[in-house]
C-alpha positions in Angstrom: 0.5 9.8 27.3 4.0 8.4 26.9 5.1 7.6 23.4 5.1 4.2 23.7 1.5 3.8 25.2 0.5 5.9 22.5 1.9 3.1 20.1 -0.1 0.3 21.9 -3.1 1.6 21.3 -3.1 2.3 17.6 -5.2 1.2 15.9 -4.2 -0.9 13.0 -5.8 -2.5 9.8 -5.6 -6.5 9.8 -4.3 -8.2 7.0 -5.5 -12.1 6.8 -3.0 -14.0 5.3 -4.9 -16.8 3.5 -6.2 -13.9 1.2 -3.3 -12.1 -0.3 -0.5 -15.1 -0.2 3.1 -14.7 -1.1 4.3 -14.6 -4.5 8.5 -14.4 -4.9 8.3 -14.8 -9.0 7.2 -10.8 -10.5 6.5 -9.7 -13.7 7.7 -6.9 -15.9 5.1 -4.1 -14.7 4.1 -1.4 -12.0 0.7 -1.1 -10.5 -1.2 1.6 -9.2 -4.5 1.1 -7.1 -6.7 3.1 -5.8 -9.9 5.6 -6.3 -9.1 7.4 -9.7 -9.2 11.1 -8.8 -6.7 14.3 -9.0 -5.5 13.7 -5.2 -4.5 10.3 -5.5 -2.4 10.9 -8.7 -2.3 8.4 -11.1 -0.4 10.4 -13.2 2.4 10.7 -11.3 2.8 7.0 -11.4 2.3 6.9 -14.9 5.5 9.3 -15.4 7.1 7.3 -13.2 6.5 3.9 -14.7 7.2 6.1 -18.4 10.1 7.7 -16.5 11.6 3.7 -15.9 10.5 2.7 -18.8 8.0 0.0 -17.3 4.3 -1.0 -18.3 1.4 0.4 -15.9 -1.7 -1.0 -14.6 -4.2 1.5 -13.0 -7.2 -0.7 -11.0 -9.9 1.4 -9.9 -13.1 3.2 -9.9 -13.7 6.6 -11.2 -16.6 7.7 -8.9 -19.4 9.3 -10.4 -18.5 13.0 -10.1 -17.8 15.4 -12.8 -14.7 16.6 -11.3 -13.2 12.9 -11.5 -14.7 12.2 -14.9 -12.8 15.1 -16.0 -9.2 14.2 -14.5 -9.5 10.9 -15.5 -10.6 11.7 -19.0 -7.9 14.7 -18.7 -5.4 13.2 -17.0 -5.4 9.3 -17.4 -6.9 8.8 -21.0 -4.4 10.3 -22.8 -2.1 7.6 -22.2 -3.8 4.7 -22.3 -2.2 2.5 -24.7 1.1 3.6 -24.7 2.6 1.3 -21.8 -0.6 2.1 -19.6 -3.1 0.0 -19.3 -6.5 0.5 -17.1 -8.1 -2.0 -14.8 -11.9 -0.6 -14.0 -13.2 -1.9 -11.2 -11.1 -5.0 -10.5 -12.6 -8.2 -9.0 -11.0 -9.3 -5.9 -9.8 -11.8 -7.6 -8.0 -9.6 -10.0 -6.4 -7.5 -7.7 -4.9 -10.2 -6.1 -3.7 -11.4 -8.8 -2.4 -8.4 -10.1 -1.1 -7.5 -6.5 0.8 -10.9 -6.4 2.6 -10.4 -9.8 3.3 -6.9 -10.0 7.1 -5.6 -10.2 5.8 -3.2 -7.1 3.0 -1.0 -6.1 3.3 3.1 -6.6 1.5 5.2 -3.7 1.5 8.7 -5.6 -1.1 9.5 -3.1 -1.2 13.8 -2.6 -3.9 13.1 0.9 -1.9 13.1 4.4 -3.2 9.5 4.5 -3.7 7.9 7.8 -3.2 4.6 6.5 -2.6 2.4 3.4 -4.2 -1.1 3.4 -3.5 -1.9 -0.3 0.0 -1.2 0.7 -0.2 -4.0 3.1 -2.2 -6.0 1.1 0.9 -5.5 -1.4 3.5 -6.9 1.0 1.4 -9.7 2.5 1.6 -10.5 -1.8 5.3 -10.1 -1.1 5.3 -7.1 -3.8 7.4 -4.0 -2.5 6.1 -0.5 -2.6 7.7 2.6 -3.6 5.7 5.4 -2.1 5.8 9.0 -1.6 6.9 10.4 1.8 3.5 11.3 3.3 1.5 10.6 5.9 1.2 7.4 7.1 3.8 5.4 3.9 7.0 5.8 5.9 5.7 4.1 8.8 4.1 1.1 6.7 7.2 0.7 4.0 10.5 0.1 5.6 12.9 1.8 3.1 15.3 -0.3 1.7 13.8 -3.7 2.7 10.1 -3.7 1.7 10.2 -0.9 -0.9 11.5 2.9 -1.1 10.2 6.2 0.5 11.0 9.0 -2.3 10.0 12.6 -2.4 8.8 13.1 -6.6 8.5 11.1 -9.7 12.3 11.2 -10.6 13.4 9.2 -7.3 10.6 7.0 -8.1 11.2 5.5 -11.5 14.9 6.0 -10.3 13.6 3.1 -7.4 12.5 1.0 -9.9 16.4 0.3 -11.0 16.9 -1.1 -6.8 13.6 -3.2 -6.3 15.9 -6.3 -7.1 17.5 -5.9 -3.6 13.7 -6.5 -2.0 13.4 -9.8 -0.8 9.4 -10.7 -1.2 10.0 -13.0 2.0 10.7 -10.0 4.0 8.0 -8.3 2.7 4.9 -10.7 3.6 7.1 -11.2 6.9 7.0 -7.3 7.8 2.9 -7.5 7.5 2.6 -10.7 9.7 4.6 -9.1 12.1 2.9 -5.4 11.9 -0.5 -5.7 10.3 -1.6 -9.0 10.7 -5.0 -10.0 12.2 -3.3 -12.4 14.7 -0.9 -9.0 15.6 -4.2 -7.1 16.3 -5.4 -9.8 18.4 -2.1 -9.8 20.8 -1.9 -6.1 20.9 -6.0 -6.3 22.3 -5.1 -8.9 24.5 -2.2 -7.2 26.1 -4.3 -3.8 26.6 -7.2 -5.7 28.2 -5.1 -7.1 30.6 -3.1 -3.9 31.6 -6.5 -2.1 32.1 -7.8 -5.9 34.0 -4.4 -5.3 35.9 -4.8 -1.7 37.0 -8.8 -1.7 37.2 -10.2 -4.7 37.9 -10.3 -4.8 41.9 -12.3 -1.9 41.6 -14.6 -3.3 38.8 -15.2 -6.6 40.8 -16.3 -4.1 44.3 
């Protein structure tokens, strides 16, 4: 299949706008969402947010297995307090909020992950994200205008310093464009009729 059929019919996540609405004015901190566990490494956010010398949130879960009980209690406890602070379980409401006002959003993620909808939740908020290059996060962030691609904790607190040069606008812009529900919609449309176009004398016989 050429390359750019291929990129037709991906599938992506939609992002309804009325739900995670622009926000230009940020405050002073970092945030980190996600499933607490080893593999999505909130750590490494939390030396980078130490590293840039910036307060933390951590929203999540810690699922009910031993193995993340331990890491978090390992891993995560330890600095609570200390310019981290923990978000268990956020209402939606919360993590818009926190989404809307955040400095930007760290993807520490270790997982070859597929996708990233807080990510895009993050820019629809107009909040940039500084991610790690893996997977799926150099497609979703454009590097340099909604956020930074980096490759370990040093480049990303040192990302911190440039997130002034993101323009929020461009951001929420970038996920209307790419990951919005009305996008999905016009990419379905244009398949159905290209397979209506090429199949549908002999569906009608």
């Amino acid at each position: 299949m050429p390359h750019a059929q291929k990129r037709d019919l991906e599938l992506r996540l939609a992002i309804t706008g009325d739900r995670f609405t622009l926000c230009e004015r940020k405050r002073d901190y970092l945030l980190w969402i996600g499933r607490i566990c080893e593999e999505k490494a909130p750590h490494a956010a939390i030396a980078a947010a130490k590293q840039a010398g910036m307060h933390l949130f951590i929203a999540g879960q810690v699922y009910p297995f031993s193995y993340h009980q331990q890491y978090f209690e390992r891993a995560i406890c330890p600095s609570l307090g200390e310019g981290v602070s923990c978000v268990y379980s956020p209402l939606f409401e919360d993590k818009v909020a926190l989404l809307q006002n955040a400095r930007a959003l760290l993807l520490t993620s270790t997982a070859e992950e597929t996708s990233s909808l807080v990510a895009m939740e993050a820019m629809a908020c107009g909040t940039p994200v500084i991610a790690v290059r893996r997977g799926a996060f150099p497609e979703i962030v454009a590097h340099g205008k909604t956020g930074f691609i980096v490759d370990d904790v040093r480049e990303m607190a040192s990302a911190v310093a440039g997130l002034s040069e993101i323009d929020p606008a461009k951001c929420s812009w970038r996920v209307e464009e790419m990951f919005s529900a009305q996008r999905m919609a016009r990419d379905y449309e244009r398949i159905y009729h290209r397979v209506v176009a090429k199949h549908g004398g002999r569906a009608a016989a």
